[in-house]
FIMARVO-136981 format. One record per residue (C-alpha): residue number from 1; residue in three letters; z, x, y. Coordinates in pm, whole numbers. Example, Ala and Ser with C-alpha at 12.3 -4.5 7.8 and 13.67 -1.06 7.14 Angstrom:
<sites>
(1; 'ala'; (780; 1230; -450))
(2; 'ser'; (714; 1367; -106))
</sites>
This chain:
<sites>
(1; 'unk'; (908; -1092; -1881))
(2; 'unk'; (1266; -1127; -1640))
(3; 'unk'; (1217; -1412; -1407))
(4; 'unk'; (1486; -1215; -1201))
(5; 'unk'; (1362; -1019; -934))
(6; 'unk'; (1711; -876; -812))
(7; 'unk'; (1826; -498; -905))
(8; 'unk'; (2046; -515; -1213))
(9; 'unk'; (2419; -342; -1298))
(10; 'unk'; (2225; -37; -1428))
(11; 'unk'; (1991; -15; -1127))
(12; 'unk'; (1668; -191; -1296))
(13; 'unk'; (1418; -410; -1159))
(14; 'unk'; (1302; -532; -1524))
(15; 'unk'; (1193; -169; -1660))
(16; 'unk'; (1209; 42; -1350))
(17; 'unk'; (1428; 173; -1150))
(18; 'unk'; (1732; 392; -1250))
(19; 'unk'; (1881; 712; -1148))
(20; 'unk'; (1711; 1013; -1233))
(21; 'unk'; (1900; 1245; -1052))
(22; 'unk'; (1996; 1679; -1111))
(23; 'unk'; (2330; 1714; -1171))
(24; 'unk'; (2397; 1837; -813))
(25; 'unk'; (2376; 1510; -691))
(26; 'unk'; (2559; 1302; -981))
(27; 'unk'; (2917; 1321; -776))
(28; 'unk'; (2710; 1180; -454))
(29; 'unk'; (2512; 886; -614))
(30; 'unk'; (2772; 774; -806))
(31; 'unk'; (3002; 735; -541))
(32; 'unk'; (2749; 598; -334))
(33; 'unk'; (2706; 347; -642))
(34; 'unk'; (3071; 224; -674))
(35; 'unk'; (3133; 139; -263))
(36; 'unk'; (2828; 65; -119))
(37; 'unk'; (2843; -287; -209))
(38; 'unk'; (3223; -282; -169))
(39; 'unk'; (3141; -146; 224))
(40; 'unk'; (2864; -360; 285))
(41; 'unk'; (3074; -661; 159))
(42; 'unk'; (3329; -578; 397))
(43; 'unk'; (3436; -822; 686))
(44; 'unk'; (3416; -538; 986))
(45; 'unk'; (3144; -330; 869))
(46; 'unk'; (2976; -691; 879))
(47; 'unk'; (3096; -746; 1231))
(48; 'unk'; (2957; -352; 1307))
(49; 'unk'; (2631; -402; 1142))
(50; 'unk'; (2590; -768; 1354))
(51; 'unk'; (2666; -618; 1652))
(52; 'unk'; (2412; -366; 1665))
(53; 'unk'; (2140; -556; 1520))
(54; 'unk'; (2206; -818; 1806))
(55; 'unk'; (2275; -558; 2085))
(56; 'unk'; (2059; -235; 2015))
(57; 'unk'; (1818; -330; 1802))
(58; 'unk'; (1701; -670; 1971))
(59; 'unk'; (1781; -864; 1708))
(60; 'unk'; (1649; -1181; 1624))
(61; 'unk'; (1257; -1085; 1633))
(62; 'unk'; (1022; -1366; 1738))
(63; 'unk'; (833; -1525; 1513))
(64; 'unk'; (509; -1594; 1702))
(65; 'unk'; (211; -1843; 1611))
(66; 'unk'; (-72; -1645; 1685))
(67; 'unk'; (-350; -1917; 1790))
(68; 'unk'; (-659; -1729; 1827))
(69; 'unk'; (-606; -1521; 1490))
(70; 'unk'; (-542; -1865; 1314))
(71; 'unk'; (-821; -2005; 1431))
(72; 'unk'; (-1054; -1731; 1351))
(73; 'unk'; (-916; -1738; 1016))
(74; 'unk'; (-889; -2136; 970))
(75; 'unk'; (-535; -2152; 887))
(76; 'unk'; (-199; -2113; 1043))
(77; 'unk'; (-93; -1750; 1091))
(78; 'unk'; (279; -1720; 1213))
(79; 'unk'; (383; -1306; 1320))
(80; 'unk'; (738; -1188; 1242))
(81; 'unk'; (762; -938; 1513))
(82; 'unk'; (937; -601; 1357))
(83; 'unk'; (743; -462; 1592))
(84; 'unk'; (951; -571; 1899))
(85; 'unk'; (1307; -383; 1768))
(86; 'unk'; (1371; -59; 1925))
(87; 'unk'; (1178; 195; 1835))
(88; 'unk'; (930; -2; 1748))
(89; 'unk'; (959; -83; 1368))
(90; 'unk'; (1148; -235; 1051))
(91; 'unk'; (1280; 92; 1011))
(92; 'unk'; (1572; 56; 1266))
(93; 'unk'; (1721; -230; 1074))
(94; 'unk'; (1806; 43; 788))
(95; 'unk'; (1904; 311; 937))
(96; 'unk'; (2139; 98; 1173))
(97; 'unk'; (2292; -23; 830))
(98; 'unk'; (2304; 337; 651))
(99; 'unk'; (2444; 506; 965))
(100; 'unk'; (2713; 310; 947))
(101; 'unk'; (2757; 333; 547))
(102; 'unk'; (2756; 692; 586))
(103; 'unk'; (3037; 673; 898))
(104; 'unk'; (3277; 484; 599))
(105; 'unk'; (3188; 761; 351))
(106; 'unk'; (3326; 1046; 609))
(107; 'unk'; (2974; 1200; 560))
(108; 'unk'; (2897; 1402; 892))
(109; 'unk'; (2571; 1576; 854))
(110; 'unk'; (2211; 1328; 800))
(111; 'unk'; (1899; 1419; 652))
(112; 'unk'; (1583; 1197; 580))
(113; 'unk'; (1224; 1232; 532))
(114; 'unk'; (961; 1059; 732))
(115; 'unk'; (545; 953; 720))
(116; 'unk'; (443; 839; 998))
(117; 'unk'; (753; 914; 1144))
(118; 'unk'; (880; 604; 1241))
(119; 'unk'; (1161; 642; 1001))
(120; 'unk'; (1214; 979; 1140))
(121; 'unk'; (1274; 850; 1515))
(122; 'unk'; (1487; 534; 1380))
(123; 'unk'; (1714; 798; 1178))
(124; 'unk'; (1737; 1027; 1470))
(125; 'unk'; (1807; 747; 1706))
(126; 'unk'; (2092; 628; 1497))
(127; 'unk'; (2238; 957; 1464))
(128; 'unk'; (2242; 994; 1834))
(129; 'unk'; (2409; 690; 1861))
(130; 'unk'; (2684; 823; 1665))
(131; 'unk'; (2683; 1181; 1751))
(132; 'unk'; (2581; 1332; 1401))
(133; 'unk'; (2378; 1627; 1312))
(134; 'unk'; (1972; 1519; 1209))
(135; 'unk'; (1752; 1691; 1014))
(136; 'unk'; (1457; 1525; 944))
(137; 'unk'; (1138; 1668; 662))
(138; 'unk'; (786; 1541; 773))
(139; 'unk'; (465; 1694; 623))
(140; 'unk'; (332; 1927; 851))
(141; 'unk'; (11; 1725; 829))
(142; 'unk'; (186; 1431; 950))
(143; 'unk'; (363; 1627; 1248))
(144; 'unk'; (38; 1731; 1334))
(145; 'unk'; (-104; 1338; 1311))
(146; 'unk'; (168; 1194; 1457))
(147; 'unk'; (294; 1419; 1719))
(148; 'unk'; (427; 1117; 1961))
(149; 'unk'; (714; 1046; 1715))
(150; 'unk'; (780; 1423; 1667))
(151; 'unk'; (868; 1465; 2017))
(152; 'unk'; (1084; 1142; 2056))
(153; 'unk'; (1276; 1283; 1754))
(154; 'unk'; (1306; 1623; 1899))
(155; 'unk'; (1388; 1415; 2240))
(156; 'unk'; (1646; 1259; 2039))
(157; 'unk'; (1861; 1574; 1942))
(158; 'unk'; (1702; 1566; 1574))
(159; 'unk'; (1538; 1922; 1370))
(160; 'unk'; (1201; 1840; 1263))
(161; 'unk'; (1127; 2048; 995))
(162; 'unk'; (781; 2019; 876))
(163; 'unk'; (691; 2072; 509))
(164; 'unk'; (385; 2286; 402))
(165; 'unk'; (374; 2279; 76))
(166; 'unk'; (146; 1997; -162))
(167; 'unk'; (-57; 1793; 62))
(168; 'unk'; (193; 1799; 371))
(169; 'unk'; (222; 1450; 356))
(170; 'unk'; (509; 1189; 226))
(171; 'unk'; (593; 1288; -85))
(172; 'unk'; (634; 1661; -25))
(173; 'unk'; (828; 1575; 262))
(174; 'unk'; (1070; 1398; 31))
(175; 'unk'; (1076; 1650; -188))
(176; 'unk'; (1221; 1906; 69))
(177; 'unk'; (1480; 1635; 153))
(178; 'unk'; (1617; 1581; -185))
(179; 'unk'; (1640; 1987; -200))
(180; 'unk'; (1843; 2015; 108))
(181; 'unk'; (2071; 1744; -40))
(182; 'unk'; (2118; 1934; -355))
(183; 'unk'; (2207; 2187; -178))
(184; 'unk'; (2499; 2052; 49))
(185; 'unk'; (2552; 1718; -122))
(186; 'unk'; (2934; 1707; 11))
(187; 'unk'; (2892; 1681; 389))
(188; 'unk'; (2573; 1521; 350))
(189; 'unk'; (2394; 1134; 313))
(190; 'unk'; (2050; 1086; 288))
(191; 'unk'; (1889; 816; 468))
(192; 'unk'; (1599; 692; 298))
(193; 'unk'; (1331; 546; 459))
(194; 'unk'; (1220; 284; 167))
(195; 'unk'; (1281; 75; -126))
(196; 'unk'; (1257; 382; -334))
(197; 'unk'; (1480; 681; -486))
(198; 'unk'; (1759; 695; -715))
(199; 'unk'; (1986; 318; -732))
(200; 'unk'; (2130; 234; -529))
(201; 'unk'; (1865; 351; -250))
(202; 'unk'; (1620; 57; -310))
(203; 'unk'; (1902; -222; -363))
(204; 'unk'; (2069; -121; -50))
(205; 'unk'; (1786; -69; 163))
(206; 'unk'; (1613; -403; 70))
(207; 'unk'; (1959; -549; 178))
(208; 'unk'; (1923; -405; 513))
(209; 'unk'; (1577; -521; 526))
(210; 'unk'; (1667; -859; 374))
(211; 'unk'; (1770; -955; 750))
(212; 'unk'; (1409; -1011; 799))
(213; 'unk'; (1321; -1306; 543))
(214; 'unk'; (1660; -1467; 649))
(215; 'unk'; (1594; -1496; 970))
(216; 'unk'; (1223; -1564; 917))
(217; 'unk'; (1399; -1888; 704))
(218; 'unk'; (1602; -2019; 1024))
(219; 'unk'; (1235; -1968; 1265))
(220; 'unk'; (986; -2156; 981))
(221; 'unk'; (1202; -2443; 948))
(222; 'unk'; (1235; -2478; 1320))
(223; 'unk'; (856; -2387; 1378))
(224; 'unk'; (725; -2576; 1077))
(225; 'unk'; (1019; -2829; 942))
(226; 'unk'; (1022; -2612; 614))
(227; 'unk'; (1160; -2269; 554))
(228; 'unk'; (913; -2172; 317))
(229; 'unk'; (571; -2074; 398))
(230; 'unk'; (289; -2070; 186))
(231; 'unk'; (225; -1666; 154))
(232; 'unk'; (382; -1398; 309))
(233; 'unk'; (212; -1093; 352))
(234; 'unk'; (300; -720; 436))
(235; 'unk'; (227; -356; 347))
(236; 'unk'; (325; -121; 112))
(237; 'unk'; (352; 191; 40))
(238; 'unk'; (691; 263; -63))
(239; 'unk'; (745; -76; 17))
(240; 'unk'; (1064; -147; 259))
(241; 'unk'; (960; -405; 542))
(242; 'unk'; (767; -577; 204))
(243; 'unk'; (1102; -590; 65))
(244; 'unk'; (1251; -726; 365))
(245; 'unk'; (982; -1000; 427))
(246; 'unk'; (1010; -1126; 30))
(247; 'unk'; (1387; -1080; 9))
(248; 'unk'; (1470; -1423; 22))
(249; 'unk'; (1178; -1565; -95))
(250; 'unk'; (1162; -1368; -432))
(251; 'unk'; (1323; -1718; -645))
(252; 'unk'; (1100; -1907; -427))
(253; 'unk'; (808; -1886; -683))
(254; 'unk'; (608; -2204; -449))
(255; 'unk'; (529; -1899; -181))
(256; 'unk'; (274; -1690; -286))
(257; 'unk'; (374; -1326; -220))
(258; 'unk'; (89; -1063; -139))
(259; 'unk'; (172; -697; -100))
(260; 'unk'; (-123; -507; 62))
(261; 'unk'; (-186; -169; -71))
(262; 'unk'; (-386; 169; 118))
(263; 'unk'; (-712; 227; -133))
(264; 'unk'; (-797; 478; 125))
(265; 'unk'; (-1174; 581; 112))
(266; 'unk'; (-1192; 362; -194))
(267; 'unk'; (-1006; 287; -521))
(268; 'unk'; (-1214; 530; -671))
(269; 'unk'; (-1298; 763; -440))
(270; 'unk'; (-1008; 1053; -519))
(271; 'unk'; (-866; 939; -184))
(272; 'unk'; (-655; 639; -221))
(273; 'unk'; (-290; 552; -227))
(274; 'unk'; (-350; 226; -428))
(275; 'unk'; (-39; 267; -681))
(276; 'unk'; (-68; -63; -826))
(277; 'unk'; (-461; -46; -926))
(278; 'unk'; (-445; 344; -996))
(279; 'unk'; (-92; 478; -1134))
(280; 'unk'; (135; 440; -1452))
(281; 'unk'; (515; 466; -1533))
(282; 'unk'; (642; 747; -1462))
(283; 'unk'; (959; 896; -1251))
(284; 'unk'; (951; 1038; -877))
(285; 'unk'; (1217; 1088; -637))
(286; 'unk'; (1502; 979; -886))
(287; 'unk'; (1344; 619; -1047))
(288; 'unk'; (1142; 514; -1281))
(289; 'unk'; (863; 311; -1106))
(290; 'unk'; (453; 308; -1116))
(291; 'unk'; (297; 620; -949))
(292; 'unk'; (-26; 781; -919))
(293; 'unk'; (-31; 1113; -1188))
(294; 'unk'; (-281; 1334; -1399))
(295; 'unk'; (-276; 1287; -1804))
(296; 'unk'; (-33; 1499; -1782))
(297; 'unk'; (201; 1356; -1621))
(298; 'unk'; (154; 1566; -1254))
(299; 'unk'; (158; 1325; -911))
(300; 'unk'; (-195; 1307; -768))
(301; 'unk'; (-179; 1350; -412))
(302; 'unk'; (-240; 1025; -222))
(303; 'unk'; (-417; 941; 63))
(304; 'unk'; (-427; 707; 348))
(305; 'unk'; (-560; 696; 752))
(306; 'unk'; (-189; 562; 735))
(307; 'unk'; (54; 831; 712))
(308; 'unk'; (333; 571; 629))
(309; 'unk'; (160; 437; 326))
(310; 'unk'; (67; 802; 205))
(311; 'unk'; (260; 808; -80))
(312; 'unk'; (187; 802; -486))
(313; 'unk'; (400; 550; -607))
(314; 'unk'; (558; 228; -491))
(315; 'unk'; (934; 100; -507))
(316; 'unk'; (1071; -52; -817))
(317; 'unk'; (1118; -366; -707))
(318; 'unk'; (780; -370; -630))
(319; 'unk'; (683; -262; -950))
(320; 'unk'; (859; -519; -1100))
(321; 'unk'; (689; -791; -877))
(322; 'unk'; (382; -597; -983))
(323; 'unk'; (410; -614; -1334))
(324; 'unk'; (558; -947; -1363))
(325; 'unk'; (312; -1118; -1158))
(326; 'unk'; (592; -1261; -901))
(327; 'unk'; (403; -1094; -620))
(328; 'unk'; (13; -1084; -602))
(329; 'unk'; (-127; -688; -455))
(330; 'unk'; (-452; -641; -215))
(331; 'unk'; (-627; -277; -175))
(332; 'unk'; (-756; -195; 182))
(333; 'unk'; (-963; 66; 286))
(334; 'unk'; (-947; 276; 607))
(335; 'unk'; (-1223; 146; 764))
(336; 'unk'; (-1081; -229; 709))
(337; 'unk'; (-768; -125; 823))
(338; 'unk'; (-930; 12; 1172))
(339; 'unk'; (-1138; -317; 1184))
(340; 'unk'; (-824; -509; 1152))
(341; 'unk'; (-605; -345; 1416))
(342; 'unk'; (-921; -386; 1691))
(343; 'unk'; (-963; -785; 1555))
(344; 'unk'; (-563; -812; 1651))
(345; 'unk'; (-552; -629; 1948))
(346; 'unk'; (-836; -801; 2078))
(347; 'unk'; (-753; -1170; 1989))
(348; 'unk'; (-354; -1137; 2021))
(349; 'unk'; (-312; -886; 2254))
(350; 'unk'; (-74; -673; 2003))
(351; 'unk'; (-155; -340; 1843))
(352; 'unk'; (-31; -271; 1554))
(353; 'unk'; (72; 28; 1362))
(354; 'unk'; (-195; 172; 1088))
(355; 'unk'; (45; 26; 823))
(356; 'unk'; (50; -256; 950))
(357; 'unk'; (-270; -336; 974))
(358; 'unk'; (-364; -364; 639))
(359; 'unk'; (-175; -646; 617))
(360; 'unk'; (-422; -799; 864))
(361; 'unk'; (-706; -667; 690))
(362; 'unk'; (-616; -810; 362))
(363; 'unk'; (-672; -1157; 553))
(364; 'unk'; (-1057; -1074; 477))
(365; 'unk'; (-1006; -1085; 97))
(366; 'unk'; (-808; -1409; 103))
(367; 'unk'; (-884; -1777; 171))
(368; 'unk'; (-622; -2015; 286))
(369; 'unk'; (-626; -2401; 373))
(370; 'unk'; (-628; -2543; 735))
(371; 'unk'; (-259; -2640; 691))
(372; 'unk'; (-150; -2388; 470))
(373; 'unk'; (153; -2133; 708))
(374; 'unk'; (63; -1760; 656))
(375; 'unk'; (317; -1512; 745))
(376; 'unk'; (204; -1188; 847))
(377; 'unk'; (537; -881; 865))
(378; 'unk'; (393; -727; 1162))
(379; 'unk'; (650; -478; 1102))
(380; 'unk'; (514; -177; 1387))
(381; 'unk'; (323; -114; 1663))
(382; 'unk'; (64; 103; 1750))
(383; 'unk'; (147; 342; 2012))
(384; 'unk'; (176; 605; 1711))
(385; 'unk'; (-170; 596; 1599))
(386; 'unk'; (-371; 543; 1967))
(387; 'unk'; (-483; 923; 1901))
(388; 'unk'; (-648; 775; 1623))
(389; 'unk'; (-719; 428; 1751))
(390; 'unk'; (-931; 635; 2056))
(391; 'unk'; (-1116; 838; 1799))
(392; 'unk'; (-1287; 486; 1633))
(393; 'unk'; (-1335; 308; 1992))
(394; 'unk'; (-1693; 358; 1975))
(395; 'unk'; (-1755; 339; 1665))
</sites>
């Protein structure tokens, strides 16, 4: 098994990843293939990217010892706080980066998909910023679940177009995306939200991510004396603020990496969105990755309380740390994930996201030493979800 965790010349993580792609697109993603590292490389676009991390986004994030938590849990728990950029999650760090990417391509037109839709306002924010047209696909189950962010997207100057077909969810909202960029690849880029899709889509946005493990190196060893924590822990569904928390930890084999999955109502309930305990190889939305299907080779619809981890496959980088054993996955339920979010709103004072608090929840399954440093990617909050928070209050 590779000991390399990085995305090959061909666009593999070990055995997945790839570009799948219909012909449409080939022109696109292969030009997107030979300059994005070129661009990204580049001394201004470097000086851009800086700028705006630092001056709109709100860049560095703390990282914050959270006292009570670690004492509740017996260890010390230490909060990378995604949660504080504007608009509220990892997601900004991305788009910031692909806005910009897509400004150097002369592409003028934007589309993306979104979950829970923070991806969605973080795409729509950036195109603001830079005066280009937004379209962004949500399931219409998620508009309907998450109809905060659909208004500050609309607020925002961006079409929400909301996708009816499948389960309404994720992966049919990506599906709609990729046929709108068939069908006017030239003016348009697509912003993906996560480490997934066609290479270079997961090696680029785990780049943009990557800012978060490099400057949760630089906080650690001024926190702790060391830059490396013990485990580092974070949700995925398609896996991008994962990505960015392990990024520069992934040759680091001493830190235990743990990647907390949605089982839903329960692995094997029929509603889950537990990739790595439930799917097989298999390609969606141009890669070659592990994903939830039927014998015959069909994507089982996933589910999750979470609309941002409602998706039927995972990232091939993850699958790679999956499969290779580099990175060590949890399964949380719904009901954990609620009992988490109330545990850290009422012993921090922070509520998080849905996504995000699996992550927390996972803290149930594990045991850590008193000295042991646990780093939790805290990487949204929960203004999103109250409508659902509210609903479990008195429960």
């Amino acid at each position: 098994m590779s000991t390399n965790y990085q995305v090959n010349d061909k666009g593999y993580y070990g055995q997945y990843g790839g570009a799948f792609i219909p012909e449409m697109l080939y022109p696109n993603v292969e030009a997107l293939k030979a300059r994005y590292l070129e661009i990204m490389a580049d001394a201004q676009f470097q000086a851009d990217l800086q700028q705006l991390l630092r001056d709109y986004v709100g860049r560095p994030t703390p990282l914050y010892f959270a006292p009570r938590l670690s004492a509740h849990y017996g260890t010390r728990i230490y909060l990378k706080r995604e949660d504080l950029n504007h608009t509220g999650a990892h997601k900004i760090n991305n788009t910031v980066g692909q806005i910009l990417l897509a400004e150097r391509l002369g592409k003028k037109r934007i589309i993306a998909e979104t979950g829970a839709g923070q991806h969605g306002v973080a795409t729509a924010t950036v195109c603001a910023l830079k005066g280009m047209e937004c379209i962004v696909y949500m399931g219409a189950t998620d508009v309907e679940r998450q109809a905060p962010n659909v208004a500050r997207m609309r607020m925002l100057g961006a079409k929400v177009v909301p996708v009816h077909s499948g389960d309404k969810t994720l992966k049919d909202a990506t599906n709609e995306a990729i046929r709108d960029w068939i069908r006017y690849p030239e003016e348009t880029h697509y912003i993906i939200g996560s480490v997934v899709g066609p290479h270079p889509f997961p090696d680029m946005v785990a780049r943009f991510q990557a800012v978060i493990s490099e400057e949760m190196r630089r906080q650690l060893k001024a926190a702790t004396g060391s830059e490396c924590p013990d485990h580092i822990i974070a949700c995925v569904g398609g896996g991008s603020n994962a990505a960015g928390a392990f990024y520069h930890y992934l040759e680091e084999t001493q830190v235990n990496l743990i990647a907390v999955e949605a089982a839903g109502r329960g692995l094997q309930s029929g509603h889950s969105a537990a990739t790595t305990a439930l799917g097989r190889t298999g390609i969606l939305h141009g890669s070659k990755t592990l994903l939830m299907q039927t014998q015959d080779g069909q994507v089982t619809e996933p589910y999750s309380i979470s609309a941002g981890l409602d998706y039927p496959g995972i990232g091939p980088m993850h699958a790679h740390l999956f499969s290779s054993k580099r990175a060590q996955f949890q399964y949380v339920t719904d009901e954990e994930a609620l009992t988490a979010a109330f545990e850290l709103s009422r012993l921090e004072g922070i509520i998080p996201a849905l996504e995000t608090a699996h992550a927390f929840a996972a803290l149930k399954h594990l045991s850590f030493g008193p000295k042991e440093v646990v780093v939790i990617n805290l990487s949204g909050r929960g203004d999103k979800d109250l409508s659902t928070y509210i609903k479990h209050l008195n429960d």
